[in-house]
PAZAPA-4460 file (N, C-alpha, C; in steps of 0.05 Angstrom, whole numbers, plus 32768, in hexadecimal, padded with zeros to 4 digits):
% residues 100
    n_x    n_y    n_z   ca_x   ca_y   ca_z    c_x    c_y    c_z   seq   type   mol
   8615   8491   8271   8602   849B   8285   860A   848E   82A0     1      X     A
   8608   849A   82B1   8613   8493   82CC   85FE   848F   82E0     2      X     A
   85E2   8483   82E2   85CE   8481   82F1   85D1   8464   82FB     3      X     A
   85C5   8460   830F   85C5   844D   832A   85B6   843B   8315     4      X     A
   85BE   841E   8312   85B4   840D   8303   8596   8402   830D     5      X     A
   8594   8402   8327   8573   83FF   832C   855F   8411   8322     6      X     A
   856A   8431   831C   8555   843B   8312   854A   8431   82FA     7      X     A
   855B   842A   82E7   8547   8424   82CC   854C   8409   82C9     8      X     A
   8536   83FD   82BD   852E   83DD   82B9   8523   83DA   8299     9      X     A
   8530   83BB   8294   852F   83BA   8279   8516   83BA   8274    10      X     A
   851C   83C0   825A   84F9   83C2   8244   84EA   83A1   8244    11      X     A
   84CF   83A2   824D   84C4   838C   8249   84BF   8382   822F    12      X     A
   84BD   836C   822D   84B8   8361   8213   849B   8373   8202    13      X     A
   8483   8373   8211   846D   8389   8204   8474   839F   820C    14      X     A
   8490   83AC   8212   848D   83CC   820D   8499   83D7   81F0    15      X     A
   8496   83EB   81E9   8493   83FA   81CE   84BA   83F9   81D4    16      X     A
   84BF   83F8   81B7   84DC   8405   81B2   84EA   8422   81AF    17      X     A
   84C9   8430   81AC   84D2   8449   81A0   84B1   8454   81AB    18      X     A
   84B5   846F   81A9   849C   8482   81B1   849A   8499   81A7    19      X     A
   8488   84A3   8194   8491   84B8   8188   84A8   84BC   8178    20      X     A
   84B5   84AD   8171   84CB   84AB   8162   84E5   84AC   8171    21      X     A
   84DE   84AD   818E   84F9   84AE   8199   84F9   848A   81A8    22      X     A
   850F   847C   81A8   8521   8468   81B4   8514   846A   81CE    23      X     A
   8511   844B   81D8   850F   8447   81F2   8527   842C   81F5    24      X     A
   852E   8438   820B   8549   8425   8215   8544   8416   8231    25      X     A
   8538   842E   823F   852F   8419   825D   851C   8424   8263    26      X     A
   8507   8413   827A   84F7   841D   828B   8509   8430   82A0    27      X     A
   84F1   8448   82A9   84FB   8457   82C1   84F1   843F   82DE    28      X     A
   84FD   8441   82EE   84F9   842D   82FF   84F0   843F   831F    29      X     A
   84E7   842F   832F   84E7   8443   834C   8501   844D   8350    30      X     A
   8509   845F   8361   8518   8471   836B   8529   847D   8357    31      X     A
   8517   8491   8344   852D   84A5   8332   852A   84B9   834E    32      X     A
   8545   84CE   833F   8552   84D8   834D   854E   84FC   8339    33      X     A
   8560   850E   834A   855C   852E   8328   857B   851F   8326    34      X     A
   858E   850F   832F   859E   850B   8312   8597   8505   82FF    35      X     A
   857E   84E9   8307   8574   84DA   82F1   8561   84EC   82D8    36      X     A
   8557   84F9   82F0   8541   8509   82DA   8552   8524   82CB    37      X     A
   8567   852C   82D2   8573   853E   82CB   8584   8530   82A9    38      X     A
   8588   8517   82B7   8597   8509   829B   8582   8505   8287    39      X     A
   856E   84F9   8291   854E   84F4   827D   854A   850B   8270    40      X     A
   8549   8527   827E   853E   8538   826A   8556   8549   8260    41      X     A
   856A   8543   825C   8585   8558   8254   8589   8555   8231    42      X     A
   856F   853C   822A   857B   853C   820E   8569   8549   81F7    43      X     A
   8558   8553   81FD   8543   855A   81F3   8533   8580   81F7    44      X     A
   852F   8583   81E6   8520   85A0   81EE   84FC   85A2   81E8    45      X     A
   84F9   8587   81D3   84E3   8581   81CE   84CE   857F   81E3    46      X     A
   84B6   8582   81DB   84A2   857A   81EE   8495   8563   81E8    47      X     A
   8487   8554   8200   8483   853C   81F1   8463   8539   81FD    48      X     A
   8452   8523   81F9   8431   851E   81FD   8433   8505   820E    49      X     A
   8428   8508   8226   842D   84ED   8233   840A   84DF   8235    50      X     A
   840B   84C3   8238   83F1   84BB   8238   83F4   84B4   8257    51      X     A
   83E2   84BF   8265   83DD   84B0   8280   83D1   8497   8284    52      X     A
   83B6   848F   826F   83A9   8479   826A   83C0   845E   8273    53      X     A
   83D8   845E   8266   83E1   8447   8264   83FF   8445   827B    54      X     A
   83FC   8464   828A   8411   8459   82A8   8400   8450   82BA    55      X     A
   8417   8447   82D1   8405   843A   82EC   840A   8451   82FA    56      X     A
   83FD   8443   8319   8400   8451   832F   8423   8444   8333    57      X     A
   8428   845B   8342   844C   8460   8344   845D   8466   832F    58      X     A
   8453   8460   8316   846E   8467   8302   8473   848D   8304    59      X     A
   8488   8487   82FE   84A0   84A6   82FD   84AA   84B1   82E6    60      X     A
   8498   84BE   82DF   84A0   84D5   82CD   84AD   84EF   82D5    61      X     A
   84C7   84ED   82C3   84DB   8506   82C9   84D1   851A   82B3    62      X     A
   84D0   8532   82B4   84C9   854B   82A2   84D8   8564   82A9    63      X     A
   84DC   8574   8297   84E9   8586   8292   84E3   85A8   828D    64      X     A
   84DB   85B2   82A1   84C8   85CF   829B   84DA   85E5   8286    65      X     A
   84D5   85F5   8276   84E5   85FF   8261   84F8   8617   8272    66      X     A
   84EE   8621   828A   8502   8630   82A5   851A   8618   82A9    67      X     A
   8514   8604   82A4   8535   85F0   82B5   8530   85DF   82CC    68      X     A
   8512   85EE   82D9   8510   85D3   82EA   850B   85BC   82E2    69      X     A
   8509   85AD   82F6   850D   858B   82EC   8501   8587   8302    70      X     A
   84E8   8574   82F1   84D1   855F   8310   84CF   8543   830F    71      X     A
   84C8   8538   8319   84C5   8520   8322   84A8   851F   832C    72      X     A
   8498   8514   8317   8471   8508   831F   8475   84EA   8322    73      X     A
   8471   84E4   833C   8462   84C4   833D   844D   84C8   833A    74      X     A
   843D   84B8   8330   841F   84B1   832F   8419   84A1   8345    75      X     A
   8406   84B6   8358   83F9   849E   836D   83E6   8493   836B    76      X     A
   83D1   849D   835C   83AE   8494   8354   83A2   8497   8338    77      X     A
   83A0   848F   8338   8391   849B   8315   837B   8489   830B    78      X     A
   8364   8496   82F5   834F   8488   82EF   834A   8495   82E0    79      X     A
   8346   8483   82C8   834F   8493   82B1   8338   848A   829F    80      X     A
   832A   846E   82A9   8315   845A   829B   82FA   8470   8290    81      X     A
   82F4   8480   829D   82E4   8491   828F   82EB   84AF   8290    82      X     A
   82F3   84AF   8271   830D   84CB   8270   82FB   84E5   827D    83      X     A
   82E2   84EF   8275   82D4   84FA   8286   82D4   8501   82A2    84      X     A
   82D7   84F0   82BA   82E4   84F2   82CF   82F5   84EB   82DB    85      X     A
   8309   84E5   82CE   8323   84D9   82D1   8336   84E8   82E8    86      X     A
   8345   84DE   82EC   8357   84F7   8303   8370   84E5   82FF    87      X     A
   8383   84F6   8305   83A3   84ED   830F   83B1   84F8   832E    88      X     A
   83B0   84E4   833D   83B9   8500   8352   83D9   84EC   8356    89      X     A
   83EF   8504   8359   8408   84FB   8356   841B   850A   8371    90      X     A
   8431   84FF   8374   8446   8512   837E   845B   851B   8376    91      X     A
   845A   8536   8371   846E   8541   8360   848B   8555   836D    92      X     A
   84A4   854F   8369   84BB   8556   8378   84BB   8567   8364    93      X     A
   84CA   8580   836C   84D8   858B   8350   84F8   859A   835B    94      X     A
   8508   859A   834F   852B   85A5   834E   8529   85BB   8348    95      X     A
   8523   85D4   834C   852A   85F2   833F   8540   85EE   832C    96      X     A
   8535   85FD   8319   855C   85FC   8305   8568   860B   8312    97      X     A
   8583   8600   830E   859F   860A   8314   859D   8627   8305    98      X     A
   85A1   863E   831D   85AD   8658   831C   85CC   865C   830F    99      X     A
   85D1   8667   82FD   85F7   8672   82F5   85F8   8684   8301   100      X     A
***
């Protein structure tokens, strides 16, 4: 894999090894990129369940729409403590897929 070594940062000692049965190798770090997120989601067709409860404000989730685009959500706010009125408000980039 060919990504800028600041984006991803090693696994802390209390982070999970595995999630859902899939391997975790690094944290995503500030400044992914759609290479980065393009490499993140190229291996997979699965869908997966994310918990918001347990990100912060700023972390970066790369995702994969089943059309080919590819986005990029930071999390800017979220409140999650009473699931009832909870909110997430984020900023979300997205790449159109590549046209042939």
């Amino acid at each position: 894999m060919n990504q800028p070594a600041e984006v991803f940062q090693p696994l802390q000692d209390d982070d999970p090894r595995a999630v859902a049965g899939y391997r975790l190798a690094a944290r995503l770090g500030p400044g992914a990129t759609y290479e980065t997120c393009r490499q993140l989601t190229s291996e997979t067709e699965a869908s997966h369940k994310l918990l918001l409860a347990d990100k912060a404000a700023g972390s970066e989730i790369c995702v994969k729409h089943r059309n080919g685009d590819i986005a990029l959500m930071v999390i800017e706010t979220k409140s999650t403590a009473m699931p009832d009125i909870g909110f997430v408000a984020s900023d979300l980039t997205v790449w159109p897929a590549e046209k042939n």
